[in-house]
N, CA and C atoms as a LAMMPS dump frame, in Angstrom:
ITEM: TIMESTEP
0
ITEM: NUMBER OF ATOMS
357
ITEM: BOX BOUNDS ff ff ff
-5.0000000000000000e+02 5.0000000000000000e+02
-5.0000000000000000e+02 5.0000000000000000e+02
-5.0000000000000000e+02 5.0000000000000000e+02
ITEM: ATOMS id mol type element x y z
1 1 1 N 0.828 -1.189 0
2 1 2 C 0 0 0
3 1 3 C 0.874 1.256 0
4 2 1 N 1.84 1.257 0.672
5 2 2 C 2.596 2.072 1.107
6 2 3 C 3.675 2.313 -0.502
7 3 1 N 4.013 1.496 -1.032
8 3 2 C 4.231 1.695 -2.278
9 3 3 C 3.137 1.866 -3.42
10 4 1 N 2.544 1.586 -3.357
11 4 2 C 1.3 2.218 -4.427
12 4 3 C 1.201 3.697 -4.26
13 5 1 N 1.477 4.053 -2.874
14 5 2 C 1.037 5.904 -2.687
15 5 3 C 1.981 6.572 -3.09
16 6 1 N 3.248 6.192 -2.56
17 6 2 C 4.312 6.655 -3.184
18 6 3 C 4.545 6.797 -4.645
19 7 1 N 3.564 5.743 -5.585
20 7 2 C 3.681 5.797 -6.412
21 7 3 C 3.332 6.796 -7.172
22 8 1 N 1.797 7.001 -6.764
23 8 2 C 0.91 7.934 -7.375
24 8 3 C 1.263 9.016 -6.995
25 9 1 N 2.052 9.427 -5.96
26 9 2 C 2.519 10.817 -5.733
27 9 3 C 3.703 11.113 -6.172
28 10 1 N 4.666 10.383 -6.952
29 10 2 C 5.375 10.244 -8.198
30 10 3 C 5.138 10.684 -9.341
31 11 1 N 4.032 9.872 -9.391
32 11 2 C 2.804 10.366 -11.297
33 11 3 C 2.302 11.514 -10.854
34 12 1 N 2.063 11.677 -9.881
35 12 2 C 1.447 13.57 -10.013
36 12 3 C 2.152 14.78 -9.868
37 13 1 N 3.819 14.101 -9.515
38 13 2 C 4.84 15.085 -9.855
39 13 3 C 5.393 15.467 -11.111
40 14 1 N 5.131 13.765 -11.939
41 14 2 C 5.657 13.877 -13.08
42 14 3 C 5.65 15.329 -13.999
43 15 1 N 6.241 15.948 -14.679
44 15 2 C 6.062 16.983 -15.458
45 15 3 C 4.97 16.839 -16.499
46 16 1 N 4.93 15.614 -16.875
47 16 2 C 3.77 15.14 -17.904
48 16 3 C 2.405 15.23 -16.593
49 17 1 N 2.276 14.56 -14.99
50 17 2 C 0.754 14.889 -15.122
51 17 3 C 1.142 16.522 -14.709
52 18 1 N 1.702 17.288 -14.415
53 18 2 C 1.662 18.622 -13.501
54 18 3 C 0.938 19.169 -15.135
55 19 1 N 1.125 18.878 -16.468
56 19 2 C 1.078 19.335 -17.619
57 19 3 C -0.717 19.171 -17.822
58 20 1 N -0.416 18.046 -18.023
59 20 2 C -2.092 17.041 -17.993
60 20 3 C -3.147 17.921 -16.781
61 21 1 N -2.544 18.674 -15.186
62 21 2 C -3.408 19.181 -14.336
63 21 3 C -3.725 20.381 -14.712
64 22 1 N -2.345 21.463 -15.451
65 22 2 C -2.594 22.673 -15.871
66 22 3 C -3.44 22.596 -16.815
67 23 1 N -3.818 21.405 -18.375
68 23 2 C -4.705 21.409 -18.846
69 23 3 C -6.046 21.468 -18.372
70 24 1 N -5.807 20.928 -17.578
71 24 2 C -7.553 20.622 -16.738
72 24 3 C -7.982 22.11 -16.144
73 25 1 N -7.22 22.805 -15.856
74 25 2 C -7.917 24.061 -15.297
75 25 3 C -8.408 25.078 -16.306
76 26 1 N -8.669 24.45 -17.815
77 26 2 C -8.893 25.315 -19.025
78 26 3 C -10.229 24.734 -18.924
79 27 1 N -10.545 23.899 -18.578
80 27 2 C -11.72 23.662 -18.91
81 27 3 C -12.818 23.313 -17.497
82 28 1 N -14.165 23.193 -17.789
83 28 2 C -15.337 22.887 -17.13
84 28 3 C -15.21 21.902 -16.039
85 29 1 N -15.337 21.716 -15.473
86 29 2 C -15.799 20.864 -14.17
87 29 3 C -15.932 18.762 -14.663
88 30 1 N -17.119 18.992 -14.964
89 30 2 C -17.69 18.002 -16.223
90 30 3 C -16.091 17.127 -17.122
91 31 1 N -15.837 17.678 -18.226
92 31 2 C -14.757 17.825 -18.966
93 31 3 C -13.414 17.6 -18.205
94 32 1 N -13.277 18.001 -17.374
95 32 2 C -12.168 17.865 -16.691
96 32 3 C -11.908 16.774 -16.095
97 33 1 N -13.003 15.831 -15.003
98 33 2 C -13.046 14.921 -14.691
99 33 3 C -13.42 13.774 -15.722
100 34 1 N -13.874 13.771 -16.765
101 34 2 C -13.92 13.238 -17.405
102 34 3 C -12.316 12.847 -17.98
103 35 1 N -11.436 13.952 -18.426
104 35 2 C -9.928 14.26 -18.872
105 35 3 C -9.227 13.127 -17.989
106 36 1 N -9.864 13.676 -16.236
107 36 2 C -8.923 12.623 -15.529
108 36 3 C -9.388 11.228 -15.008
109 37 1 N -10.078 10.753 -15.396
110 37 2 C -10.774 9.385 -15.357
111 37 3 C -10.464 8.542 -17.099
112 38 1 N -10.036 9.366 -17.833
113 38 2 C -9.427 8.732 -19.469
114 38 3 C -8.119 8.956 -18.982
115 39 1 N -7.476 9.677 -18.754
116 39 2 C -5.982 9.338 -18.2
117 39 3 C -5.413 8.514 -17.598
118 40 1 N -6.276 8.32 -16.458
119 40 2 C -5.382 7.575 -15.122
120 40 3 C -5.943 6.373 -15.998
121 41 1 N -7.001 5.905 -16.384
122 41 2 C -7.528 4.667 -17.06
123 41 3 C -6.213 4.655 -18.104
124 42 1 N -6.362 5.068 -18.899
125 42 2 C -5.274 4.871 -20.214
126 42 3 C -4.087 4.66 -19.162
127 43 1 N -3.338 5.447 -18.781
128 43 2 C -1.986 5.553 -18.253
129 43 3 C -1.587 4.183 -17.318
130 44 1 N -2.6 3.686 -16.746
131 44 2 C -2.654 2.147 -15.533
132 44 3 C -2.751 1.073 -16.592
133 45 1 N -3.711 1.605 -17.88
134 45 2 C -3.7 -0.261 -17.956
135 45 3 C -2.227 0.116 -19.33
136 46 1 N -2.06 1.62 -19.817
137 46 2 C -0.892 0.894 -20.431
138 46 3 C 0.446 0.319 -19.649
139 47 1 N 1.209 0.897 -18.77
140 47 2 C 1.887 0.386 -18.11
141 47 3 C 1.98 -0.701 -17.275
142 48 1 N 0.579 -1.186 -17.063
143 48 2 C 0.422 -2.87 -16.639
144 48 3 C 0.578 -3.658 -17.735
145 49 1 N -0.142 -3.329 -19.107
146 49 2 C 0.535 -4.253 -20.347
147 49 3 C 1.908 -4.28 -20.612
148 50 1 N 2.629 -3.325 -20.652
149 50 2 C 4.051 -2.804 -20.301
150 50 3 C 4.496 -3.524 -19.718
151 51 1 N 4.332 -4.046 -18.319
152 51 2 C 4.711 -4.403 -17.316
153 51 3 C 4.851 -6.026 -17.342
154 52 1 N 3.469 -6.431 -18.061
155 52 2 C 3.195 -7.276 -18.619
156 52 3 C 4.004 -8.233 -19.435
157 53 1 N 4.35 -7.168 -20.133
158 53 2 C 5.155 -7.889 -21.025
159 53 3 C 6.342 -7.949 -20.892
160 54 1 N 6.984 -7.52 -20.586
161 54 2 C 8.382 -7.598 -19.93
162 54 3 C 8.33 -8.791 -19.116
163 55 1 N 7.419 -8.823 -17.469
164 55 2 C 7.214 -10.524 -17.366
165 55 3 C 7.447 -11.392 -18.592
166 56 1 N 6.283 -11.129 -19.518
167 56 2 C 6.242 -12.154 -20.195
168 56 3 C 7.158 -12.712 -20.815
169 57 1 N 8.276 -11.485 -21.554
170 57 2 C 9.364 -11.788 -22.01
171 57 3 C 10.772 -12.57 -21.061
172 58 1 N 10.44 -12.147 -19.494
173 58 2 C 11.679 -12.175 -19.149
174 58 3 C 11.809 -13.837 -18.694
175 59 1 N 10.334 -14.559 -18.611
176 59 2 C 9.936 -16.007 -18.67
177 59 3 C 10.478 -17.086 -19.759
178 60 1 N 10.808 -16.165 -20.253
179 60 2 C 11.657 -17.255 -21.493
180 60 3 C 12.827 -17.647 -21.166
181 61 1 N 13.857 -16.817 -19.97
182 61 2 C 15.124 -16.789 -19.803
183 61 3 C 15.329 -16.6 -18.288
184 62 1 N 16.701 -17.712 -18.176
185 62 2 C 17.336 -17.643 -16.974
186 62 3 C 18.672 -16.934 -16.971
187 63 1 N 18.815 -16.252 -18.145
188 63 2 C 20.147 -15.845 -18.732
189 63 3 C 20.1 -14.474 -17.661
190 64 1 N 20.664 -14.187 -16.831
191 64 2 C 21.066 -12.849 -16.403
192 64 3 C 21.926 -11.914 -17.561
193 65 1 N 22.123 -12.296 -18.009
194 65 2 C 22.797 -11.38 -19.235
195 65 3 C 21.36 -11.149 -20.314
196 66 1 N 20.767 -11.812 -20.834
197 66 2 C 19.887 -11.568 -21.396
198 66 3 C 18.533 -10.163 -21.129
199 67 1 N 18.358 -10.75 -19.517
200 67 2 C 17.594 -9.878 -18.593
201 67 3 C 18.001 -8.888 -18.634
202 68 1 N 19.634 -8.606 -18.203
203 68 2 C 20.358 -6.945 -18.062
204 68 3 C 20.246 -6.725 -19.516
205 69 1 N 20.04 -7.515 -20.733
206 69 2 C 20.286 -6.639 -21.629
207 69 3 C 18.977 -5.872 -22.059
208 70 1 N 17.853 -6.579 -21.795
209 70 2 C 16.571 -5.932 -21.706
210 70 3 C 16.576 -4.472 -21.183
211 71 1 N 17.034 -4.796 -19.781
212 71 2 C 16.711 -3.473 -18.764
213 71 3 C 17.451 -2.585 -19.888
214 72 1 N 18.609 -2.674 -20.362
215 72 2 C 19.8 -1.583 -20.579
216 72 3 C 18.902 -1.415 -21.97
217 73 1 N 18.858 -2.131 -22.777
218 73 2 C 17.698 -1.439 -23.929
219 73 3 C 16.612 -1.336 -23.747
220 74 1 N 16.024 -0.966 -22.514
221 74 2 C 14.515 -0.199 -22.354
222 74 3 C 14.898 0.874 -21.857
223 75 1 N 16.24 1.259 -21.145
224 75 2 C 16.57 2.645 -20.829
225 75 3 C 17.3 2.756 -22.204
226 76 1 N 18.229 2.818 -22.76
227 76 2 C 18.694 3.376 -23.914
228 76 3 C 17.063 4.035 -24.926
229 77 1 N 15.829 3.546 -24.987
230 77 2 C 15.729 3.585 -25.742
231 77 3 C 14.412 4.882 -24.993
232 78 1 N 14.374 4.982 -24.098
233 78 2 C 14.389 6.307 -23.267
234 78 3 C 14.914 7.153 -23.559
235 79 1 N 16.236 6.807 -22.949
236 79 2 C 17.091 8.33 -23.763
237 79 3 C 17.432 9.048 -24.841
238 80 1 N 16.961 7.791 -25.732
239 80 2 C 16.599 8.275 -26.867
240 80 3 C 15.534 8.943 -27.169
241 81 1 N 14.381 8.574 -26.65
242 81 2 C 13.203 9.362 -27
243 81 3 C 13.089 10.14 -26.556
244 82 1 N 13.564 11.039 -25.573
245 82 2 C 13.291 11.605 -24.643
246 82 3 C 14.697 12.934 -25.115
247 83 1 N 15.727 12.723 -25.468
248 83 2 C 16.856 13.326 -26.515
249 83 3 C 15.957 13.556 -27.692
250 84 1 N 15.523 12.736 -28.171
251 84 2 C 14.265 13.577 -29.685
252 84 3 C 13.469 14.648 -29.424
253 85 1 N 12.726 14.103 -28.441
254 85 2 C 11.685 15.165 -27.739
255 85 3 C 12.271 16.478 -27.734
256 86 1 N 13.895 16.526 -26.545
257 86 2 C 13.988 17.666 -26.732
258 86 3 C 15.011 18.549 -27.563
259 87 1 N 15.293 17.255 -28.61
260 87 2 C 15.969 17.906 -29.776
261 87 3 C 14.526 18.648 -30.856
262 88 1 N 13.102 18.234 -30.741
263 88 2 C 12.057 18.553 -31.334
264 88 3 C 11.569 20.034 -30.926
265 89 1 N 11.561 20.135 -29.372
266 89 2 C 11.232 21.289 -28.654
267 89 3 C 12.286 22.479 -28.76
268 90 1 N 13.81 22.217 -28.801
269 90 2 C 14.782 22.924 -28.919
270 90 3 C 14.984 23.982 -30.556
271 91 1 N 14.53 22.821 -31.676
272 91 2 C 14.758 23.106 -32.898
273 91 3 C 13.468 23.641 -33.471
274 92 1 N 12.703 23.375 -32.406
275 92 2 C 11.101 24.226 -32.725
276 92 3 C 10.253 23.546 -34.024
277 93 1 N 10.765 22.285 -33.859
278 93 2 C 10.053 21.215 -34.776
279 93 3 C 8.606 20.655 -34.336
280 94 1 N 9.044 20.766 -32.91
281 94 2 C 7.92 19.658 -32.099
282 94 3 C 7.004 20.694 -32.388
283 95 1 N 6.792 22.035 -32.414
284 95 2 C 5.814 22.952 -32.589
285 95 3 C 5.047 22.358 -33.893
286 96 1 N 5.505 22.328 -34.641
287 96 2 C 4.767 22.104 -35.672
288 96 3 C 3.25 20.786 -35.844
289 97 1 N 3.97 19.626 -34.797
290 97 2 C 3.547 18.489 -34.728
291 97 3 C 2.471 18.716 -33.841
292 98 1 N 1.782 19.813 -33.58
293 98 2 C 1.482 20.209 -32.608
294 98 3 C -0.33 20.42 -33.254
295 99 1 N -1.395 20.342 -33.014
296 99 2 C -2.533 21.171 -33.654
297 99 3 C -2.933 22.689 -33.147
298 100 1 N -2.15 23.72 -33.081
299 100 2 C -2.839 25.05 -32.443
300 100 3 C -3.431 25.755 -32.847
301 101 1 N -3.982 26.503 -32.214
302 101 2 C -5.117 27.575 -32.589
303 101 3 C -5.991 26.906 -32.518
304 102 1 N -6.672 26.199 -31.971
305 102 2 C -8.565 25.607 -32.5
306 102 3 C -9.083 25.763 -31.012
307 103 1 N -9.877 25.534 -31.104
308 103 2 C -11.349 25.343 -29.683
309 103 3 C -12.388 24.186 -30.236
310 104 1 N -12.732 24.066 -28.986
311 104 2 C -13.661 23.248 -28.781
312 104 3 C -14.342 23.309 -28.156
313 105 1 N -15.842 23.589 -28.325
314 105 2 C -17.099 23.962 -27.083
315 105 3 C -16.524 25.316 -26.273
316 106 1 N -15.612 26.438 -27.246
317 106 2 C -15.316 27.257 -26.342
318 106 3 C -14.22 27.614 -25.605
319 107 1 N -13.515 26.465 -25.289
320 107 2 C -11.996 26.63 -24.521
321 107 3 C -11.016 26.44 -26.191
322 108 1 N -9.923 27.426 -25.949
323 108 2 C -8.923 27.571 -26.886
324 108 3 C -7.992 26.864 -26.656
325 109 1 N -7.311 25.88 -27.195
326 109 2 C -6.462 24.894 -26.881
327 109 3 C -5.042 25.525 -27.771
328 110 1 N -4.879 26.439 -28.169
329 110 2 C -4.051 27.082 -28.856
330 110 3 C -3.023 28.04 -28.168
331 111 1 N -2.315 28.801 -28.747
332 111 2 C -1.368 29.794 -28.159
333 111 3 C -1.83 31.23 -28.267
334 112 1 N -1.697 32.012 -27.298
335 112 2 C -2.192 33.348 -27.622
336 112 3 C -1.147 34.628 -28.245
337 113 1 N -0.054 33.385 -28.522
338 113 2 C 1.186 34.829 -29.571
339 113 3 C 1.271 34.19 -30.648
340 114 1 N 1.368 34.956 -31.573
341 114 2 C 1.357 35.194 -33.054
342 114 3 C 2.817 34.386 -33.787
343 115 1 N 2.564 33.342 -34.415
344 115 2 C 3.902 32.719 -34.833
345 115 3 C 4.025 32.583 -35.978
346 116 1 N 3.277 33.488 -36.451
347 116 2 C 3.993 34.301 -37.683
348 116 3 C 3.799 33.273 -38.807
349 117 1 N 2.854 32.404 -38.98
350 117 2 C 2.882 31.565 -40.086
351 117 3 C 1.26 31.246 -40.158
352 118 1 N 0.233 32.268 -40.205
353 118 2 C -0.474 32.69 -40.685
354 118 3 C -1.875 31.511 -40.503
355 119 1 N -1.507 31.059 -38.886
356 119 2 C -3.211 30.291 -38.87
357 119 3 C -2.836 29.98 -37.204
């Protein structure tokens, strides 16, 4: 129990949910809880399949070398993504990948400065 709380007060430090909470204060009451009942749902059962599978994989083998090589290419491949990300954000690429300017029912999910490329 005592690790489960710790856990979740982990995920709500994360920069991704502190991101996911500032979203939520753009919008309605309704909408919002809705936002965080599709999150924590999505976010639990992907990382239990995740989790999942890694068991599943690591059942094939008694190889300790095999196992460490797992762990070491599931972090390598972190730092890789996570080096894209902010080679994307740095080079002002990730902007693009981005949908801004629109609304929905009213809340603006967009930016309120002008980036100069005409939408």
């Amino acid at each position: 129990a005592l690790a489960t709380g710790v856990g979740f007060l982990q995920g709500l430090m994360c920069p991704g949910g502190l991101v996911g909470l500032m979203l939520m204060l753009r919008y309605p009451p309704r909408p919002a809880l809705l936002f965080v009942l599709v999150f924590f749902t999505t976010s639990t059962s992907v990382m239990g399949i995740l989790a999942g599978f890694y068991g599943f994989l690591s059942t094939f083998t008694s190889s300790p070398t095999l196992t460490k090589g797992m762990y070491y290419g599931s972090c390598a491949a972190s730092m890789v993504i996570g080096s894209l990300f902010i080679g994307l954000a740095y080079t002002g690429y990730g902007e693009a990948l981005h949908m801004h300017g629109h609304s929905h029912d009213g809340v603006d999910h967009g930016h309120s400065h002008d980036h100069g490329h005409g939408h």
